[in-house]
C-alpha positions in Angstrom: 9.2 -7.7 22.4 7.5 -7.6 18.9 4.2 -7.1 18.1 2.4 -7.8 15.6 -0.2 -5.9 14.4 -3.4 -7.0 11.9 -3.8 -3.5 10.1 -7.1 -3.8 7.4 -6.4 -3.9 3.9 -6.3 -1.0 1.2 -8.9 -2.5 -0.4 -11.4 -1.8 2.9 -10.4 1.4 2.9 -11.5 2.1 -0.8 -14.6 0.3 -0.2 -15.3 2.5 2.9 -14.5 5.9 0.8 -16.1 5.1 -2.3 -19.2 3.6 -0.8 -21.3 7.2 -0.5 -18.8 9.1 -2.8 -19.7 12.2 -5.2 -17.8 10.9 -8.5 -16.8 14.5 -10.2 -15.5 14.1 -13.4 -14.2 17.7 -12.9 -13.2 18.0 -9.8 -11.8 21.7 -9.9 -15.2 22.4 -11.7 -17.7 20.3 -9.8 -18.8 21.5 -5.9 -16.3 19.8 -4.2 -18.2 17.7 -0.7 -17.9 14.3 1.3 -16.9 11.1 -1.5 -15.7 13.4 -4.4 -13.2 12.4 -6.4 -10.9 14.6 -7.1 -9.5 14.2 -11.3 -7.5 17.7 -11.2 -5.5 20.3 -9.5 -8.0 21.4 -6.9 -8.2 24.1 -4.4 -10.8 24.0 -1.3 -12.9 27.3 -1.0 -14.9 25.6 2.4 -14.4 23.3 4.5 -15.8 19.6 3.6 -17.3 17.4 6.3 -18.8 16.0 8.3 -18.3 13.2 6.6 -19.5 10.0 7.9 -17.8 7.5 5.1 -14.6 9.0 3.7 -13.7 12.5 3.1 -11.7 12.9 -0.5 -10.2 10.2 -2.6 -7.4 11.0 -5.4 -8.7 9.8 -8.2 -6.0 10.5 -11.1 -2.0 10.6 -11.3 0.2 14.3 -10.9 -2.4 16.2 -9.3 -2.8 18.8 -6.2 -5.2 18.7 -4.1 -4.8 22.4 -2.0 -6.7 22.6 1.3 -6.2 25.7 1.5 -6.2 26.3 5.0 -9.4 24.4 5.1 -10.5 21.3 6.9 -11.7 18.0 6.0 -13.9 16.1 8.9 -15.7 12.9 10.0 -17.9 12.2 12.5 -15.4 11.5 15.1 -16.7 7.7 15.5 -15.3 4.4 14.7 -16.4 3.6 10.5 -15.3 7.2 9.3 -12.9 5.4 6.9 -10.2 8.2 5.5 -10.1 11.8 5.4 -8.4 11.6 2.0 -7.0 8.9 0.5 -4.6 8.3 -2.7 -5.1 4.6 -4.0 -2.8 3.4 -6.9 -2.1 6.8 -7.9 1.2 8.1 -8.6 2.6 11.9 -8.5 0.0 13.3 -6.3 0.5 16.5 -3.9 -2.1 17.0 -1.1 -1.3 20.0 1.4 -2.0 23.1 2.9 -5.1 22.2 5.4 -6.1 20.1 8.5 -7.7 16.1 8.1 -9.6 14.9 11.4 -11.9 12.6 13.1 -11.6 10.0 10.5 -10.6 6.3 11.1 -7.4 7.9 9.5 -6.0 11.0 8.0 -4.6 11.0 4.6 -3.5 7.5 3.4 -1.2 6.3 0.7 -2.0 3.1 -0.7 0.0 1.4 -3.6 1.1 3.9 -6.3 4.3 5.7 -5.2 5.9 9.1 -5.6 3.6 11.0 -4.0 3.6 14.5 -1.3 2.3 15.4 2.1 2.9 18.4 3.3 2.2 21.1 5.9 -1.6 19.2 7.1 -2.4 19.0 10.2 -3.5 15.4 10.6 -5.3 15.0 14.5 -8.3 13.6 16.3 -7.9 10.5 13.5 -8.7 7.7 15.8 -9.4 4.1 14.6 -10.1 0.8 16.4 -7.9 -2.3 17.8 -11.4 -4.2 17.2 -13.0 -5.3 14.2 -12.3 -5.1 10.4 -11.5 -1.1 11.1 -8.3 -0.8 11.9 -6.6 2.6 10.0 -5.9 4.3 13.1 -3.1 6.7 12.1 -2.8 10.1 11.5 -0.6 10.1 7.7 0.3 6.3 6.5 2.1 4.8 3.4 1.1 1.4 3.3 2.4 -0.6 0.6 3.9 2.4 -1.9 7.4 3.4 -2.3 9.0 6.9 -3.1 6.5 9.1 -0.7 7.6 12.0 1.2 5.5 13.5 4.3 7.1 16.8 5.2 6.3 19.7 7.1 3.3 18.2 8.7 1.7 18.2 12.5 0.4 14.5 13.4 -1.3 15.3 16.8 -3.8 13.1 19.0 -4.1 10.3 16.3 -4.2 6.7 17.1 -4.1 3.5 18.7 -1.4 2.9 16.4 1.1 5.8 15.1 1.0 10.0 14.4 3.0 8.3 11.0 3.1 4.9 10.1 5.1 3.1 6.8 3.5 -0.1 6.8 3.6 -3.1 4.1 -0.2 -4.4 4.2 -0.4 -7.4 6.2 -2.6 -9.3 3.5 -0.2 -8.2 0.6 3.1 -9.3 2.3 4.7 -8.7 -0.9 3.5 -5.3 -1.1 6.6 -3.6 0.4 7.0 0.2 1.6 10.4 1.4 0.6 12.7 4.4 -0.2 10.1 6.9 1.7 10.6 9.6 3.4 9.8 11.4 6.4 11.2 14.9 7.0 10.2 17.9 9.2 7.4 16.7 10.9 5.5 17.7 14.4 4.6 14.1 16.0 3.3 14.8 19.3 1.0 13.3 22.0 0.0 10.4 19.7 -1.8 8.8 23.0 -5.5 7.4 22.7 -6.6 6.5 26.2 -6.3 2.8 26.5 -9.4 2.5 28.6 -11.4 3.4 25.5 -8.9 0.7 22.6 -7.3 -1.5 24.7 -3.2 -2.0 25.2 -2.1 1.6 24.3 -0.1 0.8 21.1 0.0 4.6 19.6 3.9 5.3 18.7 4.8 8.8 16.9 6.5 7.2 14.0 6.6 3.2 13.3 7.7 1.2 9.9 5.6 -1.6 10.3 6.9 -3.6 7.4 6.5 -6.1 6.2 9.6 -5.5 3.8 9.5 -1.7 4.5 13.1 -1.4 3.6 15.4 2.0 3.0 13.2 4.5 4.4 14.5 7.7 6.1 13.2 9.3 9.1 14.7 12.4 9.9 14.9 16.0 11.4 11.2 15.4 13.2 10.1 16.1 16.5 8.5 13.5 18.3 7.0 14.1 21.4 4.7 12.5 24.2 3.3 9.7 22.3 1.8 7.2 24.1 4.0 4.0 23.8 7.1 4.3 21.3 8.9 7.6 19.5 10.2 6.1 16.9 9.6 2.3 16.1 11.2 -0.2 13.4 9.3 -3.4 14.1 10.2 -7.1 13.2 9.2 -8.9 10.1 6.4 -10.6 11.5 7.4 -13.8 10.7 6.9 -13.3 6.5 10.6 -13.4 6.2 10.2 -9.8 4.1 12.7 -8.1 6.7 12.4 -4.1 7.7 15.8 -3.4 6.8 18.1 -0.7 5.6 16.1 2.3 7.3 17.3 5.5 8.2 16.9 7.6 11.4 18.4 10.4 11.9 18.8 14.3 13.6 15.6 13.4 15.6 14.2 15.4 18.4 12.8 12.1 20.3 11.7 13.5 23.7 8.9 12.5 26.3 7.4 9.6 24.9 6.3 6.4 26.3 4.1 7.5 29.7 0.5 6.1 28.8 -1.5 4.8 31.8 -1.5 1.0 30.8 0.3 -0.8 32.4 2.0 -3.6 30.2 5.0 -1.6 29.4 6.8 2.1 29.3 8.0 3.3 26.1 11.4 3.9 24.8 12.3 6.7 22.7 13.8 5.0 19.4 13.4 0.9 19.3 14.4 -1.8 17.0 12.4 -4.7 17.4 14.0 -8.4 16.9 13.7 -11.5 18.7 17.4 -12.6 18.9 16.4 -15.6 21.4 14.5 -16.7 17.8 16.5 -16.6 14.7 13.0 -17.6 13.0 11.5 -13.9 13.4 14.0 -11.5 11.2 14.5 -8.3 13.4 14.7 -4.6 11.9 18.2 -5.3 10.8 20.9 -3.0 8.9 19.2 0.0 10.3 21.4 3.5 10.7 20.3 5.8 14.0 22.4 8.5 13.9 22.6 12.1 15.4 19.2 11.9 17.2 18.5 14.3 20.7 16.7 11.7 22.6 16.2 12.5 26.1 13.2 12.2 28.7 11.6 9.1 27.8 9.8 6.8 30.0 11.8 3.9 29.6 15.2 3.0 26.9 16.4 5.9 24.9 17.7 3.8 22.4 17.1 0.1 22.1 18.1 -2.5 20.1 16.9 -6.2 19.8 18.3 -7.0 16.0 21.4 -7.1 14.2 23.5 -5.8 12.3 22.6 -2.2 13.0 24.7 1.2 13.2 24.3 3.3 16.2 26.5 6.4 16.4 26.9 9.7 17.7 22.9 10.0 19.4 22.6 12.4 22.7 20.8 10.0 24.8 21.2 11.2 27.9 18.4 11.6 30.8 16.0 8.4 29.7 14.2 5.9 32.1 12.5 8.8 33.3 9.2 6.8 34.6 9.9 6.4 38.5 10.5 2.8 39.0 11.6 1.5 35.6 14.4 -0.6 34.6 16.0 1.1 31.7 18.8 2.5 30.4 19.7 5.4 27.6 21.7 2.7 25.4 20.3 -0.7 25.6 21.2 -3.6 23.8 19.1 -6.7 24.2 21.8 -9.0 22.8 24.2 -9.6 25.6 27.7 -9.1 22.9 26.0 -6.6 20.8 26.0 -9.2 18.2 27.2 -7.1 14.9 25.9 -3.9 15.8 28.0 -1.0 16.3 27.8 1.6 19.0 30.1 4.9 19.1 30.0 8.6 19.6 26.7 8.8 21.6 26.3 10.8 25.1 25.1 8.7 27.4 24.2 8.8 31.5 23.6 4.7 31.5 23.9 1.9 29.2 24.2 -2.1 29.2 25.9 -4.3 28.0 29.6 -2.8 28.1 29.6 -3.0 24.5 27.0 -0.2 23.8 29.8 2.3 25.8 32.1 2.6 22.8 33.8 6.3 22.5 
């Protein structure tokens, strides 16, 4: 199954931050409050909010922006925009603090080479309706070189806790070479009675061409659909290829109340009955615990992919479901390579490989 997703441009989300904004040209001087701008290294002394267009935007290249323990807020309704975003900026650190009840936490938006560490990004809840659609807790969307470490993504959604993404109306705007390391992604799970088909994974790479990211040594837990996604190119022919997953805690996820489907604990999406979509290819998922999710532990519907040495044992845990810990949806494994993983079940015979 792939789906594909129409996520709003960066250029609505500057609009939406900028529209009320406080420029400071002095941030670290200048009362720091809902819209400001922040030019240099910065440390908040209060917490800012609530705001109901935007919290912070980054404003200049190499700077910090220290929370400070502090926290940055919306309104909690649909329109917040983001609690802090970095636009075309390169070099930037923002940590230290807690982002919430924005449309979305802390985005990164073209530039590149840029830090997010130890916030606590939750309550960021966005809309499967309308032009609004940010809906993640921390995204990259079309930047390369990013690293988001050490943070707590918790309660954001419909879409993801983390999301790489290549912006839908830019498809040559790719995401690559980021990195995610040492992260808390848990109970990513916006009640779909309020947004719809529950679409909220922990971690996806959206794409398009979101190639050579790494994912690795986070624990994702109880999200509401998927706990770790690498979705198809949706049909731009910019594949999501040459990602990374790897030493994983993937546990729990996939038990929302809609019905349309169960999660699986890490998916590739593809369509190999359509050599027209281009799946999430050459991808390497390696040394993940994935255990206790709802339905596949790991499953595979693209090519050319490395799966070795994974614990996926104790999956297609929702009563009922048709699942398996190893699944490959190609019925010959078609190029990819399965080996060293624990397993309880797994189909076809070629995913059983010592």
């Amino acid at each position: 199954m792939m789906r594909v997703v129409k996520r709003v441009g960066v250029g609505t989300a500057v609009a939406v931050l900028l529209g009320t904004g406080v420029l400071a040209s002095s941030a670290a001087a200048a009362p720091v409050g809902c819209g400001t701008v922040i030019t240099a290294d910065t440390t908040l002394t209060a917490n800012v909010g609530p705001c109901p267009r935007g919290g912070l935007v980054i404003g200049a290249d190499n700077v910090t922006l220290n929370l400070g323990g502090r926290t940055v807020f919306g309104k909690d309704r649909t329109g917040d925009g983001a609690g802090i975003l970095i636009d075309g900026h390169t070099g930037v650190t923002v940590k230290n603090g807690t982002v919430r009840a924005f449309d979305a936490g802390v985005v990164i938006a073209r530039g590149g080479s840029n830090t997010v560490q130890a916030i606590t990004a939750r309550d960021n809840i966005g809309s499967l309706k309308g032009k609004n659609e940010l809906g993640d807790g921390i995204t990259i969307r079309s930047s390369d070189g990013n690293t988001i470490s050490a943070n707590t993504a918790f309660h954001n959604g419909p879409f993801s806790g983390i999301s790489i993404i290549g912006d839908t109306s830019d498809p040559a705007g790719g995401s690559s070479s980021n990195e995610i390391v040492g992260n808390s992604v848990v109970d990513n799970d916006v009640p779909s009675t309020e947004f719809g088909p529950n679409q909220d994974d922990g971690i996806r790479i959206e794409g398009p061409n979101a190639k050579d990211n790494s994912v690795h040594a986070n624990t994702v837990r109880g999200n509401g659909l998927d706990g770790i996604a690498v979705f198809a190119d949706q049909r731009t022919g910019l594949l999501n290829t040459g990602n990374q997953i790897y030493d994983n805690t993937v546990e729990g996820n996939g038990f929302h109340e809609f019905g349309h489907r169960k999660g699986d604990g890490i998916i590739l999406f593809g369509l190999p009955t359509n050599p027209a979509v281009g799946g999430a290819d050459s991808t390497n998922v390696h040394d993940n615990q994935v255990h206790g999710n709802a339905a596949n532990g790991i499953r595979v519907n693209s090519e050319d992919n490395t799966i070795t040495n994974n614990d996926a044992r104790g999956n297609a845990a929702f009563p009922g479901v048709t699942a398996f810990d190893l699944r490959d949806i190609n019925p010959t494994c078609d190029n990819n390579t399965w080996s060293g993983n624990l397993f309880d079940t797994a189909t076809p015979l070629c995913t059983t490989a010592p």
